[in-house]
C-alpha atoms as an extended CHARMM CRD file, in Angstrom:
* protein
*
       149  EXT
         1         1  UNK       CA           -105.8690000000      180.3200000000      211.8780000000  PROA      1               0.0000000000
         2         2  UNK       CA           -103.7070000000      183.2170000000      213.6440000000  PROA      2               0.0000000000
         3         3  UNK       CA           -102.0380000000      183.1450000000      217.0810000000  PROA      3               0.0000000000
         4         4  UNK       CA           -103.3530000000      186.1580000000      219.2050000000  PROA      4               0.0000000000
         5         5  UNK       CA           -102.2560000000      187.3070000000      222.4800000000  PROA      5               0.0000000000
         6         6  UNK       CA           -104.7880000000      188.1070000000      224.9820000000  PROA      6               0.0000000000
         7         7  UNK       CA           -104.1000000000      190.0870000000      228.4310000000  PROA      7               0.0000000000
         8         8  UNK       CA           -105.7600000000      190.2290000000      232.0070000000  PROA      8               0.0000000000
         9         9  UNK       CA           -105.0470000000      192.2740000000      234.8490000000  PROA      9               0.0000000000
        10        10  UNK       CA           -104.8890000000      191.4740000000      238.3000000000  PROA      10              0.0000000000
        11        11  UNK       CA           -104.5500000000      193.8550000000      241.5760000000  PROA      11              0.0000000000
        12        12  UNK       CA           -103.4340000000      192.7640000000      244.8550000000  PROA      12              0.0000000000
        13        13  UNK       CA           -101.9390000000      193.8090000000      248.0990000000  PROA      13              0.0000000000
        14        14  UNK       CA            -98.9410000000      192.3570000000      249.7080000000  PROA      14              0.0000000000
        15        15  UNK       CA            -96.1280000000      193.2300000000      252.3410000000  PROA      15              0.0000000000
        16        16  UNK       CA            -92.4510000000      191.8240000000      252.2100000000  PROA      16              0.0000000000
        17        17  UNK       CA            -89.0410000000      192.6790000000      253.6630000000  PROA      17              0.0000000000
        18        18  UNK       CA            -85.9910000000      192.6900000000      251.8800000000  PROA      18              0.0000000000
        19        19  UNK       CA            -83.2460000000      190.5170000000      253.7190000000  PROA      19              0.0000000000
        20        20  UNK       CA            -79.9410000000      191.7380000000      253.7560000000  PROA      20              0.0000000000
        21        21  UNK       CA            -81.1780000000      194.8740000000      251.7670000000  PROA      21              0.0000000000
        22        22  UNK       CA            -78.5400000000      198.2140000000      252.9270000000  PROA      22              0.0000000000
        23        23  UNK       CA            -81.8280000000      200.4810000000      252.5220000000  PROA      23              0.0000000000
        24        24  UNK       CA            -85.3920000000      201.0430000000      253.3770000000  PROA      24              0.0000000000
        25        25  UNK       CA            -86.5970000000      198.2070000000      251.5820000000  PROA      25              0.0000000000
        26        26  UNK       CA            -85.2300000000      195.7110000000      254.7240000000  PROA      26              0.0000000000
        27        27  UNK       CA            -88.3150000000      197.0650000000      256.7660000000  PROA      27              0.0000000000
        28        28  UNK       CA            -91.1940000000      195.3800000000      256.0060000000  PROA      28              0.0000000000
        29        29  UNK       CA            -93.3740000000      197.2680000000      253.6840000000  PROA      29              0.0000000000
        30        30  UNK       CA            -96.2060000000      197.0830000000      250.8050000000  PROA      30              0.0000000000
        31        31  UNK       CA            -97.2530000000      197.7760000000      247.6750000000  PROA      31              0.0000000000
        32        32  UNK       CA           -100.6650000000      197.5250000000      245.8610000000  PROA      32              0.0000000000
        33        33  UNK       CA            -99.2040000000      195.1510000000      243.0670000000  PROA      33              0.0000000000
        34        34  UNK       CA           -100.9030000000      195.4180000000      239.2900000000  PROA      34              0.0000000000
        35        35  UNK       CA           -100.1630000000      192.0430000000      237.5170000000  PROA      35              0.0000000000
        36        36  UNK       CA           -100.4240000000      191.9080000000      234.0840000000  PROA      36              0.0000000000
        37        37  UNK       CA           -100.9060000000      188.2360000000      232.1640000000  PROA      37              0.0000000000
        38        38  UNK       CA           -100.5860000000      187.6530000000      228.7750000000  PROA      38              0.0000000000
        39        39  UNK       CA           -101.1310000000      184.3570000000      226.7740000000  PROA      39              0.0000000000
        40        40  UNK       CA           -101.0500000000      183.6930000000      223.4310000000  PROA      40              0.0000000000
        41        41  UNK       CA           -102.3750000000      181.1140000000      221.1440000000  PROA      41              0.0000000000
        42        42  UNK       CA           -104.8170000000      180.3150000000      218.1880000000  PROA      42              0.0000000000
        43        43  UNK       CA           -108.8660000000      180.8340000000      219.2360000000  PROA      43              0.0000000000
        44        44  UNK       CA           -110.8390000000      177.6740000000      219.2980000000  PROA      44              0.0000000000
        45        45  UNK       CA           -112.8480000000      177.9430000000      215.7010000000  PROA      45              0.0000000000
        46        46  UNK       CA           -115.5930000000      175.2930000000      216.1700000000  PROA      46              0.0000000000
        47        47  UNK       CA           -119.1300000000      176.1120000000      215.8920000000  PROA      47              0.0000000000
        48        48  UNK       CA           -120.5530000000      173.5110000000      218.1540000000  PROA      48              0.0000000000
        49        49  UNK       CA           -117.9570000000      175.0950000000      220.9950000000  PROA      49              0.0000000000
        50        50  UNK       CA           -119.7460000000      177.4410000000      223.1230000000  PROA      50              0.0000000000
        51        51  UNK       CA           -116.2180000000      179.2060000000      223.6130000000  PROA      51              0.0000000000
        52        52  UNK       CA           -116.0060000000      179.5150000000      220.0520000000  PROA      52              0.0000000000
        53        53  UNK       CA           -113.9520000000      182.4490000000      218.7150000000  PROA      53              0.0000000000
        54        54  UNK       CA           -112.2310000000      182.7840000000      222.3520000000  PROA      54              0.0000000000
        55        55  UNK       CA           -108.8280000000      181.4020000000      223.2700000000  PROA      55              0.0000000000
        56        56  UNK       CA           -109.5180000000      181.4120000000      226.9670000000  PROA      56              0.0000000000
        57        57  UNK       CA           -112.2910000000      182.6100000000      228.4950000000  PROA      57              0.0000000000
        58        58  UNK       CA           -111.0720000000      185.6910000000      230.5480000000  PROA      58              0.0000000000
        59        59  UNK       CA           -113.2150000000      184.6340000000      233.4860000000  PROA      59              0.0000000000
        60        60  UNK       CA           -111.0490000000      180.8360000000      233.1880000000  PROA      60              0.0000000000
        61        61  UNK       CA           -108.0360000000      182.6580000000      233.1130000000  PROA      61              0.0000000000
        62        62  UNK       CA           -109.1820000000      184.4940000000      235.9960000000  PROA      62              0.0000000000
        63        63  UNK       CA           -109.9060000000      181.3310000000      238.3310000000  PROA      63              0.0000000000
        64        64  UNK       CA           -106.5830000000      180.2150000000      237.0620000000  PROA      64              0.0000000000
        65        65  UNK       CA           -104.4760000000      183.0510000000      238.1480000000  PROA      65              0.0000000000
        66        66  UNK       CA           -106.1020000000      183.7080000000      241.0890000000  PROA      66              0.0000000000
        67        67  UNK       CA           -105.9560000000      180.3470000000      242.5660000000  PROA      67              0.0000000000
        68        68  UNK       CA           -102.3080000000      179.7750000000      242.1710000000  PROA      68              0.0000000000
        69        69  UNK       CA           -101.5940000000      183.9210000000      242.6880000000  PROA      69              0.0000000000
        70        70  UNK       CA           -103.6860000000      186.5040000000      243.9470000000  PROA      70              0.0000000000
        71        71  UNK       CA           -105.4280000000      184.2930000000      246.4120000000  PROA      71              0.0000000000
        72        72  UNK       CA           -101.9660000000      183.2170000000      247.8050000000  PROA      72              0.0000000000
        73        73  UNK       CA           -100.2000000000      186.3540000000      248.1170000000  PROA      73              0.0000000000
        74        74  UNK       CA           -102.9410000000      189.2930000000      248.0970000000  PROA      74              0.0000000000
        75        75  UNK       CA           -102.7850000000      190.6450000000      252.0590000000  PROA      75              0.0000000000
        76        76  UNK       CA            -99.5520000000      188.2040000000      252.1750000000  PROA      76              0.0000000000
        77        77  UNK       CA            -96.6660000000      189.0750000000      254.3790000000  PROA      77              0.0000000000
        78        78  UNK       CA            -93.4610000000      187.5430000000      252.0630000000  PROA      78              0.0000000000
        79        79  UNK       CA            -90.3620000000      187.1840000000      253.2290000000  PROA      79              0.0000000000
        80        80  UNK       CA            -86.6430000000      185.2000000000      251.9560000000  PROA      80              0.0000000000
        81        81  UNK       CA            -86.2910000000      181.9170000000      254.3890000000  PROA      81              0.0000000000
        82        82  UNK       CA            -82.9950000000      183.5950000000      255.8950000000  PROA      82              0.0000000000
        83        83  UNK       CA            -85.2960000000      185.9860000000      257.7280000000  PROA      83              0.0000000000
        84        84  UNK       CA            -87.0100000000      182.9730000000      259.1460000000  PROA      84              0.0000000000
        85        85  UNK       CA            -85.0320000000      183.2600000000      262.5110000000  PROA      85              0.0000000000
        86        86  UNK       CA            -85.9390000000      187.0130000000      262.6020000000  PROA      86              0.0000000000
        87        87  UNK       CA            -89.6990000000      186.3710000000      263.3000000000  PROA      87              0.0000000000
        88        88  UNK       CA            -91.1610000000      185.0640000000      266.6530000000  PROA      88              0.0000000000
        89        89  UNK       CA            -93.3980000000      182.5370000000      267.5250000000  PROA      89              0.0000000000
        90        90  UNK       CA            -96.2010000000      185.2070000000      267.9280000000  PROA      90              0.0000000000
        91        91  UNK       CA            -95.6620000000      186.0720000000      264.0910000000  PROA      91              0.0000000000
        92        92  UNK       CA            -98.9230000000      183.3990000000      263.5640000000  PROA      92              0.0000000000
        93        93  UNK       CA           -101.2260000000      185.9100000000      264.7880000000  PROA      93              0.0000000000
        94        94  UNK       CA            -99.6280000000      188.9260000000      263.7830000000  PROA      94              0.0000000000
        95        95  UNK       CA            -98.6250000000      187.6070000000      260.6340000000  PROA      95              0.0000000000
        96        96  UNK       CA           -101.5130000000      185.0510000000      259.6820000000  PROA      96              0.0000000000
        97        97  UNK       CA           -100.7140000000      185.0280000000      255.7480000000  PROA      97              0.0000000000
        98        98  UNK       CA            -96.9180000000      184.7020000000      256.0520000000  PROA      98              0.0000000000
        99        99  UNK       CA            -95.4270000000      183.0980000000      252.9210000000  PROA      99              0.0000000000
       100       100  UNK       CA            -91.6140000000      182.2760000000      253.0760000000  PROA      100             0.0000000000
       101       101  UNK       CA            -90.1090000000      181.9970000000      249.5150000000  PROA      101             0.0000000000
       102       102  UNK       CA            -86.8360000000      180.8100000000      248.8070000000  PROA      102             0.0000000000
       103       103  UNK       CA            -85.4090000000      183.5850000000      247.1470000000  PROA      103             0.0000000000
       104       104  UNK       CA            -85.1400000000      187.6600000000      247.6840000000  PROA      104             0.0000000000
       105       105  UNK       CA            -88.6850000000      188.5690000000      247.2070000000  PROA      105             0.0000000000
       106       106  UNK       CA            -88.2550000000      191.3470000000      244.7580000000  PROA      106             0.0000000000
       107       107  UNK       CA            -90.5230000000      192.3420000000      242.3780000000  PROA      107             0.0000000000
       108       108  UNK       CA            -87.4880000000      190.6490000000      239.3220000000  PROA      108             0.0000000000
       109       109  UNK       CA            -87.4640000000      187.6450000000      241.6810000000  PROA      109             0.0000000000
       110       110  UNK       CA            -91.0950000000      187.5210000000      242.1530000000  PROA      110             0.0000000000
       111       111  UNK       CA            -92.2780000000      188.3710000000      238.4770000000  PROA      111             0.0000000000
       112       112  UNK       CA            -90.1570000000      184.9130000000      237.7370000000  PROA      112             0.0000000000
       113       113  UNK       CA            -91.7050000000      182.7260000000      240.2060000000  PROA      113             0.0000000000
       114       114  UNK       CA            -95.1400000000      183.5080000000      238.9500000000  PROA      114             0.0000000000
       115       115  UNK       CA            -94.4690000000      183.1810000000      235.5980000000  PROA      115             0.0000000000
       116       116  UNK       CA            -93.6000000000      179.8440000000      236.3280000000  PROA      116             0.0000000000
       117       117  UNK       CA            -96.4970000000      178.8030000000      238.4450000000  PROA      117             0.0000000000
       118       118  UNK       CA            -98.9710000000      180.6060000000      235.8890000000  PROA      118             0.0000000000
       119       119  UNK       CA            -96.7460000000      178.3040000000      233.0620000000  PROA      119             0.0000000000
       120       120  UNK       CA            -97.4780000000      175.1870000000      234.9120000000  PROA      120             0.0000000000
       121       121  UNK       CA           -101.4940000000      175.2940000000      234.8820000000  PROA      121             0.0000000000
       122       122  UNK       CA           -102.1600000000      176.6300000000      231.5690000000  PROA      122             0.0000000000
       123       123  UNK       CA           -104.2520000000      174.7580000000      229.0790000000  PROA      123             0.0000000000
       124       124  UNK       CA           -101.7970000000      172.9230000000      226.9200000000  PROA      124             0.0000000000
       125       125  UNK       CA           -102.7210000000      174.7020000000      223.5660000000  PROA      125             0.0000000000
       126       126  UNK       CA           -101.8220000000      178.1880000000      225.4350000000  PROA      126             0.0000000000
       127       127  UNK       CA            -98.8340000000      179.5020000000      226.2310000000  PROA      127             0.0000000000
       128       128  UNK       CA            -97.3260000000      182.7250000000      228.4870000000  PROA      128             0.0000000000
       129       129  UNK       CA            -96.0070000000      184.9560000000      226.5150000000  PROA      129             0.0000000000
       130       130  UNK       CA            -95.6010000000      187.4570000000      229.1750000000  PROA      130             0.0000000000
       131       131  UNK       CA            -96.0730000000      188.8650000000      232.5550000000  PROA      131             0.0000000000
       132       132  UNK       CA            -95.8250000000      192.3760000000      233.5410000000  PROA      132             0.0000000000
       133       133  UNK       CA            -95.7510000000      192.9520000000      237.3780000000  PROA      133             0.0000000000
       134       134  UNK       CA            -96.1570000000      196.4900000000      238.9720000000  PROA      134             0.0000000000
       135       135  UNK       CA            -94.3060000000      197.2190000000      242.1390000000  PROA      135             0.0000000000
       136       136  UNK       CA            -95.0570000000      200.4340000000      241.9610000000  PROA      136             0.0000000000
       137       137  UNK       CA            -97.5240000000      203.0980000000      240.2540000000  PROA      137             0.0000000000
       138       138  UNK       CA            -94.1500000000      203.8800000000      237.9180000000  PROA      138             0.0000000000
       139       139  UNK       CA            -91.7790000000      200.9780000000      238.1610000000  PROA      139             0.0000000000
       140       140  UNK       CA            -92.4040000000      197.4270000000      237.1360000000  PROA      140             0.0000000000
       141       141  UNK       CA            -90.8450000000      194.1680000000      235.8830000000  PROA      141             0.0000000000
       142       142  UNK       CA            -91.2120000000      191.9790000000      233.0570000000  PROA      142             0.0000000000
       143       143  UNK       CA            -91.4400000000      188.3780000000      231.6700000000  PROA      143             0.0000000000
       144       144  UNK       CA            -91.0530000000      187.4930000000      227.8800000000  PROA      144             0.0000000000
       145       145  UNK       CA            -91.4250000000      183.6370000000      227.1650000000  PROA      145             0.0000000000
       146       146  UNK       CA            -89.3120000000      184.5620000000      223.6070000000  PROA      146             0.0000000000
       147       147  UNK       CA            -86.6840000000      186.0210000000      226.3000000000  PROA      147             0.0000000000
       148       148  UNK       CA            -86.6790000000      182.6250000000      228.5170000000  PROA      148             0.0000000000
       149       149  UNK       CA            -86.4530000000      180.0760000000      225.1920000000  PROA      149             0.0000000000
């Protein structure tokens, strides 16, 4: 049977400051992120499978992706562990989904991560093939498994 590539979407929120950064971007700021995940593989062809024909559910997927993204870092505040020392002790109550990464948390640096954690909790018979994360409404980066080999 043929490998096909199916692709969901996911939308989320999230704030982050760019340490070290010589421009705007070292201010904390947003950006409504638009995720794109694609997987690939060969359906499931077995009659007595209710998911027969499918080669993930999109709603599977869905719990998936949210669990180990979107729920994690939608309303987020993100931030590289060197800027640890730059927020106070009251940064628990203004800050109350604060998620220090070790790395700068760009939207390349980011779009990496992810596609590793996504990677990690995917059936075994379906793989990444990529991830497409907007920053913006016009700029965006991407993830090829064929690029990462």
């Amino acid at each position: 049977m043929s490998k096909v590539r199916v692709t969901k979407e996911f939308n989320f929120e999230m704030a982050h400051a760019l340490h070290g950064y010589d421009g705007l971007c070292k201010n904390i700021h947003g950006h409504s992120y638009k995720m794109f995940v694609t997987v690939i593989g060969t359906p499931i062809n077995s009659k007595s499978d209710f998911k027969n024909g499918m080669l993930i559910d999109f709603g599977d997927l869905k719990r998936l992706v949210n669990r180990e993204i979107t729920d994690v870092y939608d309303h987020a505040f993100v931030i590289n562990i060197d800027s640890k020392h730059q927020i106070t002790d009251a940064s628990g109550e203004m800050f109350g989904k604060l998620k220090i990464v070790d790395y700068q948390p760009t939207c390349e640096n980011m779009v990496i991560d992810f596609a590793q954690k996504i990677k990690n909790i995917l059936p075994d018979n379906i793989e990444l093939y990529s991830l497409r994360l907007y920053e913006t409404a016009t700029s965006y980066a991407e993830w090829f498994a064929s690029d990462n080999n």
